[in-house]
C-alpha positions in Angstrom: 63.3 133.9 116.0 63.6 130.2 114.0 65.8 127.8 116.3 68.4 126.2 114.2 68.2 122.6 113.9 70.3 119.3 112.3 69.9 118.4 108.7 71.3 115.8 106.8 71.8 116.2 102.8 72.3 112.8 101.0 74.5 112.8 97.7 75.9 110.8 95.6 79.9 109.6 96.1 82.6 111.5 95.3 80.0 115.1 95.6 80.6 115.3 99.5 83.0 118.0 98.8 80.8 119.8 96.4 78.2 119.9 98.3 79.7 121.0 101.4 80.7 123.9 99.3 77.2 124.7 98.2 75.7 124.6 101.5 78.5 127.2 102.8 77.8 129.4 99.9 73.9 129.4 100.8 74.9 130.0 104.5 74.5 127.1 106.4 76.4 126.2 109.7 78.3 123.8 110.8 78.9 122.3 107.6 80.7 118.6 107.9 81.0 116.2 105.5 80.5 112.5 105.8 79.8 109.5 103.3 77.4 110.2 100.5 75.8 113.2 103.1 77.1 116.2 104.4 75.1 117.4 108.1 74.5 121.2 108.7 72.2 123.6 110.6 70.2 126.0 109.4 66.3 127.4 110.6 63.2 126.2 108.7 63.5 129.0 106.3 67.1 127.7 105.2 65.7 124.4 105.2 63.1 125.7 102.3 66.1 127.7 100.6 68.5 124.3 100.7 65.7 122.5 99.0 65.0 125.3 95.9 68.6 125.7 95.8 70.8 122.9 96.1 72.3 121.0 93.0 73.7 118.3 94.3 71.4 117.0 97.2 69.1 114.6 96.5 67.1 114.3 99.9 67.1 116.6 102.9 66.8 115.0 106.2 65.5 116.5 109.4 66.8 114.2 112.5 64.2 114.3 115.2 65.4 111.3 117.6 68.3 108.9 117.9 68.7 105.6 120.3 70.0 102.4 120.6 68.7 99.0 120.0 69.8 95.5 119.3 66.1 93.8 119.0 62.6 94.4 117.5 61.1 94.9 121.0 64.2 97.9 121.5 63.2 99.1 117.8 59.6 99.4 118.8 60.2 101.1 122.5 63.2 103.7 121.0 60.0 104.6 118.3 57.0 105.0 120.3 59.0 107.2 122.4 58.6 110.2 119.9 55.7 112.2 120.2 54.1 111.9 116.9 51.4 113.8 117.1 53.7 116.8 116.6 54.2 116.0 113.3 51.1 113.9 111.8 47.4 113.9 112.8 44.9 110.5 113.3 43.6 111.1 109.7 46.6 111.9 108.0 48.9 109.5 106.1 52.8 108.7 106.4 54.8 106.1 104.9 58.4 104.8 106.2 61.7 104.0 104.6 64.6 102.4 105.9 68.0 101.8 105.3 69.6 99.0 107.6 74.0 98.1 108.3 73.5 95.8 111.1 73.6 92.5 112.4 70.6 93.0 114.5 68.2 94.1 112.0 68.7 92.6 108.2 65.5 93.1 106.8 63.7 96.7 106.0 60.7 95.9 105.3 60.8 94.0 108.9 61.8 97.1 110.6 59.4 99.5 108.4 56.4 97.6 109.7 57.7 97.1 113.3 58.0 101.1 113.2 54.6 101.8 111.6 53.2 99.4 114.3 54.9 101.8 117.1 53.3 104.9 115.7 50.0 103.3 115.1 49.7 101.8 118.5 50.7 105.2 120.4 47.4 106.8 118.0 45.1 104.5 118.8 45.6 104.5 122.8 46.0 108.5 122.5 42.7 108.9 120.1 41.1 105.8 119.5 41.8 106.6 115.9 45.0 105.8 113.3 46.8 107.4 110.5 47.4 105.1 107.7 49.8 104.1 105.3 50.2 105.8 101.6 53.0 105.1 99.6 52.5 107.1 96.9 52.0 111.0 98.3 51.8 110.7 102.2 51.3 113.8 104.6 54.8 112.4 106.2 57.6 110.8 104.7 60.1 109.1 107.8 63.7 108.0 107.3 64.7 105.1 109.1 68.3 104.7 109.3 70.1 102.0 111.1 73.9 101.4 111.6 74.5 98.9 113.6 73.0 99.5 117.2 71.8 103.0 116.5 69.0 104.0 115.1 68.3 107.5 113.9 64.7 108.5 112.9 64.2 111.6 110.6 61.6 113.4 108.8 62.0 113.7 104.9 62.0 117.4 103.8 62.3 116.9 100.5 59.8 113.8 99.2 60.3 112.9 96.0 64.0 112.4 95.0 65.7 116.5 94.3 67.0 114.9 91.2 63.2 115.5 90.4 63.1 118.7 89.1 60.3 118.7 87.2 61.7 119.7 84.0 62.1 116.7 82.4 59.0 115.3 81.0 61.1 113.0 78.3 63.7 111.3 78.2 66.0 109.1 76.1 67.4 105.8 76.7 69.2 105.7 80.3 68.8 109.8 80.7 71.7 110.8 83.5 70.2 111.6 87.0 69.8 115.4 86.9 71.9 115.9 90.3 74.4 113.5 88.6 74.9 116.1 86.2 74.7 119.1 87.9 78.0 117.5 90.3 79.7 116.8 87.2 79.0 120.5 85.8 80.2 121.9 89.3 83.5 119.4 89.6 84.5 120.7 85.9 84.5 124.4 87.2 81.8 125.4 84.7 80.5 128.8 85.4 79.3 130.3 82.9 81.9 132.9 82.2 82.5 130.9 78.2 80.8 129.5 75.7 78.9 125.8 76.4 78.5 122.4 74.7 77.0 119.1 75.2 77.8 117.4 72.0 75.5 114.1 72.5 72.7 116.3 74.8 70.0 113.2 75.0 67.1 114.6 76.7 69.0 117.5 77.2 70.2 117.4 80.9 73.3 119.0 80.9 72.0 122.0 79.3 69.2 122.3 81.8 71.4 122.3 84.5 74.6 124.1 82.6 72.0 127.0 82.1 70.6 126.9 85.9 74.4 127.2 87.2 75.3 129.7 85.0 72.6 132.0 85.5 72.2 131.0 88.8 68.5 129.5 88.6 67.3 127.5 91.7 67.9 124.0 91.1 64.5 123.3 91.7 62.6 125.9 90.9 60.4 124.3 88.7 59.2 121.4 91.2 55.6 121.7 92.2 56.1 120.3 95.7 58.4 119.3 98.3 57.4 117.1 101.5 57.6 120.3 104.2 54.4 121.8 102.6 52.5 119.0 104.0 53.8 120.0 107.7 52.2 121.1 110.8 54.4 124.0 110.4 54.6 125.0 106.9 55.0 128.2 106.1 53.5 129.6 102.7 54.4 132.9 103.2 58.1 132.0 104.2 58.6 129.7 101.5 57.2 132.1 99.1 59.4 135.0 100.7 62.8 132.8 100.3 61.5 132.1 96.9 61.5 135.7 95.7 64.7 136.2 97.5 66.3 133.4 95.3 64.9 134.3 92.1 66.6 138.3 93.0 69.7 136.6 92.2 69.9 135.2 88.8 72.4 137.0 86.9 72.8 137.6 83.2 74.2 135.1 80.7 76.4 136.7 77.7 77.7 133.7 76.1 75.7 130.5 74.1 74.8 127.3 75.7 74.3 124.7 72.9 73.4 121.0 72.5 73.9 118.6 69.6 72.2 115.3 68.5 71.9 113.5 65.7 68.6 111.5 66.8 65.8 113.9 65.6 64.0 111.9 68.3 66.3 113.3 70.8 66.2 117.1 69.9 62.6 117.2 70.0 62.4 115.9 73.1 65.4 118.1 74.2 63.8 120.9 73.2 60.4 120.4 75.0 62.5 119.7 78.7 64.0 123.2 77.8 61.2 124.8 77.6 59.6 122.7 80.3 62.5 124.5 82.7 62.1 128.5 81.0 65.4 128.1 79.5 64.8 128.3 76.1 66.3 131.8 75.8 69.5 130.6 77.1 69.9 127.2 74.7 70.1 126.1 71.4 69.7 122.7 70.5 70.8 121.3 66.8 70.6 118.2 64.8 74.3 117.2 64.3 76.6 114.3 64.5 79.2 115.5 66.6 81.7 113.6 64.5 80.9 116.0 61.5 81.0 119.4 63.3 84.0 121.8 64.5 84.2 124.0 66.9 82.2 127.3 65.9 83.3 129.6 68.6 85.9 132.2 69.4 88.0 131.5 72.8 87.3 129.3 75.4 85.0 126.4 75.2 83.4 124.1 77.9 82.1 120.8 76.6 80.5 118.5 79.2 78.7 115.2 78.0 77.6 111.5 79.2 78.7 109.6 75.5 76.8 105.9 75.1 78.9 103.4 76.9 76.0 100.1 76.6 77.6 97.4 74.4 73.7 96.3 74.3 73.5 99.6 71.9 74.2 99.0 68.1 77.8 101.0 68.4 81.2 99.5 68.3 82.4 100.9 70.9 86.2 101.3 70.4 85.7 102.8 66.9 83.0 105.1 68.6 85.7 106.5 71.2 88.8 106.7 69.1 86.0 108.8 67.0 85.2 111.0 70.1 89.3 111.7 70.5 89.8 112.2 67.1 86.9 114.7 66.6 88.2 116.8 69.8 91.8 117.0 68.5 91.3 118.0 65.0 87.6 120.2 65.5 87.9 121.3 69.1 90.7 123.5 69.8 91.3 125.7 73.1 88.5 123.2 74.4 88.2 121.8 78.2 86.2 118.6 77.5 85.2 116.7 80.2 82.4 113.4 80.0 81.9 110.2 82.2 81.7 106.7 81.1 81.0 103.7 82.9 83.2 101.7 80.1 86.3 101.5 81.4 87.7 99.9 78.7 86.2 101.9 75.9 88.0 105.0 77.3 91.4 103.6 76.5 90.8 104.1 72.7 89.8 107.8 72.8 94.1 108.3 72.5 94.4 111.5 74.5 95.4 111.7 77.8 93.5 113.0 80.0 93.9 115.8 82.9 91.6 114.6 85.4 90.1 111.1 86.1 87.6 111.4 88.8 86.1 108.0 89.9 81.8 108.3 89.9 78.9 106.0 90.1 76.0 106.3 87.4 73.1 104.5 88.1 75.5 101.7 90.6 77.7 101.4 87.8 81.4 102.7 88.3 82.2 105.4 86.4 85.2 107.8 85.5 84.9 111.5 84.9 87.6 112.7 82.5 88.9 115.7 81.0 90.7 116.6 77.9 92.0 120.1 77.2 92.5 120.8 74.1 95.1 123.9 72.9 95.1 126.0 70.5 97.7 124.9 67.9 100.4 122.3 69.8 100.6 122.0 73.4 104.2 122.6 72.7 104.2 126.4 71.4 101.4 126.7 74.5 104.3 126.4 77.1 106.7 128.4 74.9 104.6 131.6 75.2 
């Protein structure tokens, strides 16, 4: 039987509590949320099925050692006291990134090298030999993390960012991070149970994603590697075993998912990231200025979207937002709208006032998350029913 061990998914602020939820639903334990992560245990096999599956996690951790120091010499003694031939061989590769909030230690590429120094020292007395350094695609990815005095060292599960999907092989101006949208999907309640829009779809990430959720796709199905299948341990036939098991889950989709843009540019390329991700049979992506349509279908409708907010683009924006309320009062009724701007000031002219403002970040930039709903007729007669 797998022993359960510590993990540590990273996410952006303000998912924590998303997340949390996601890792209960896959079955994790001890679930607890912290800032920007959320720790949990699970056995290797969960730790492949948390990287396929999870929306909004964009690294996995493995914690292998913790310990206290205040100086480089500390630093270097609390690292060569892993065993790291466990993990890595003489002729392999690793690389080592670090993130420092201390007094002690203030520069990370300092402590990276001091680190890589430990491990290479402890190979070269133990073998005569010494794994090197690759940047790019090492055998072992290692998280250095310090806050103040203590220093945790982990192993990187996932590599590459989870954002990386592997879908997305084009992209607009300032595309939004897929796990960016995948938390705003999830925090707007969408699940699939009504008819979808993204009326300014860019590359087309929210429909990626909307489509994943709703019909319960892996996140990350369609990556073609994660850091564990370069491990001692890996496990091909588990991974491809928790694979299956996932993919026995997706569920039928009976309503339409649809993007709009009015930058032929964007639709093509749209269109060739659906299809990158299998969900073309889910999606429909159209030419139109969002400003010229109305809504086209009966009941409900869920409209998630991430608008322009750049004065650096050739938009005024105030005009461009009172157009965004305008078009969603008079074209979108019985409509829960929801879309995140980073300009604050902008959103004031949209002249509707919205249900929920979330506070986000997008790309370091602080962002709201708002919703509209729109009703059917007045809101007035909507209460007196």
């Amino acid at each position: 039987m797998e022993e359960n061990f510590k993990m540590i998914a990273k996410t952006f602020f303000g998912f924590e509590e998303i997340l949390a939820t996601e890792l209960r639903n896959l079955g994790a334990q001890n679930v607890e949320q912290g800032v920007r992560m959320v720790s949990f245990k699970g056995d290797k096999g969960f730790m492949y099925k948390a990287n396929l599956s999870l929306r909004t996690a964009l690294k996995i951790l493995k914690p292998i050692y913790s310990f206290r120091a205040n100086n480089e010499k500390a630093l270097y003694k609390g690292v060569s006291s892993v065993n790291w031939s466990k993990f890595i061989n003489a002729n392999q590769t690793f690389v080592i990134d670090t993130t420092a909030h201390s007094e002690y230690f203030t520069h990370t590429e300092f402590i990276s090298q001091k680190c890589k120094d430990a491990i290479v020292d402890q190979f070269r007395e133990r073998t005569g030999q010494r794994p090197s350094i690759d940047k790019v695609h090492p055998d072992l990815r290692i998280n250095i993390h310090i806050d103040k005095d203590q220093v945790s060292v982990a192993l990187d599960t996932s590599g590459k960012p989870l954002n990386q999907r592997g879908y997305r092989s084009s992209t607009n101006i300032a595309p939004i991070n897929e796990v960016l949208a995948a938390g705003i999907l999830l925090l707007s309640g969408w699940d699939g149970q009504t008819d979808f829009l993204d009326p300014m779809c860019g590359s087309g990430t929210f429909l990626a994603e909307a489509a994943m959720i709703a019909c319960n796709i892996p996140a990350n199905i369609n990556r073609k590697e994660f850091a564990f299948e370069k491990w001692k341990d890996w496990d091909n036939e588990l991974f491809d075993k928790i694979t299956d098991s996932l993919l026995s889950k997706v569920r039928e989709f009976h309503h339409t998912i649809k993007g709009y843009d009015k930058a032929p540019s964007a639709v093509s390329k749209a269109k060739e990231n659906i299809r990158n991700a299998n969900l073309e049979e889910y999606v429909i992506i159209e030419g139109n200025n969002f400003f010229d349509t109305e809504k086209t279908s009966e009941g409900k409708l869920h409209i998630a979207f991430n608008p322009p907010y750049d004065e650096r683009l050739d938009i005024h924006m105030e005009e461009f937002y009172k157009n965004i309320g305008d078009t969603l009062k008079q074209s979108y009724p019985g409509t829960n709208a929801w879309f995140i701007t980073g300009n604050l000031e902008a959103l004031k002219f949209v002249g509707l006032r919205p249900s929920r403002k979330i506070k986000l970040f997008n790309a370091g930039l602080e962002a709201r998350l708002v919703k509209y709903e729109m009703y059917e007729g007045s809101k007035r007669t909507k209460f007196q029913q």
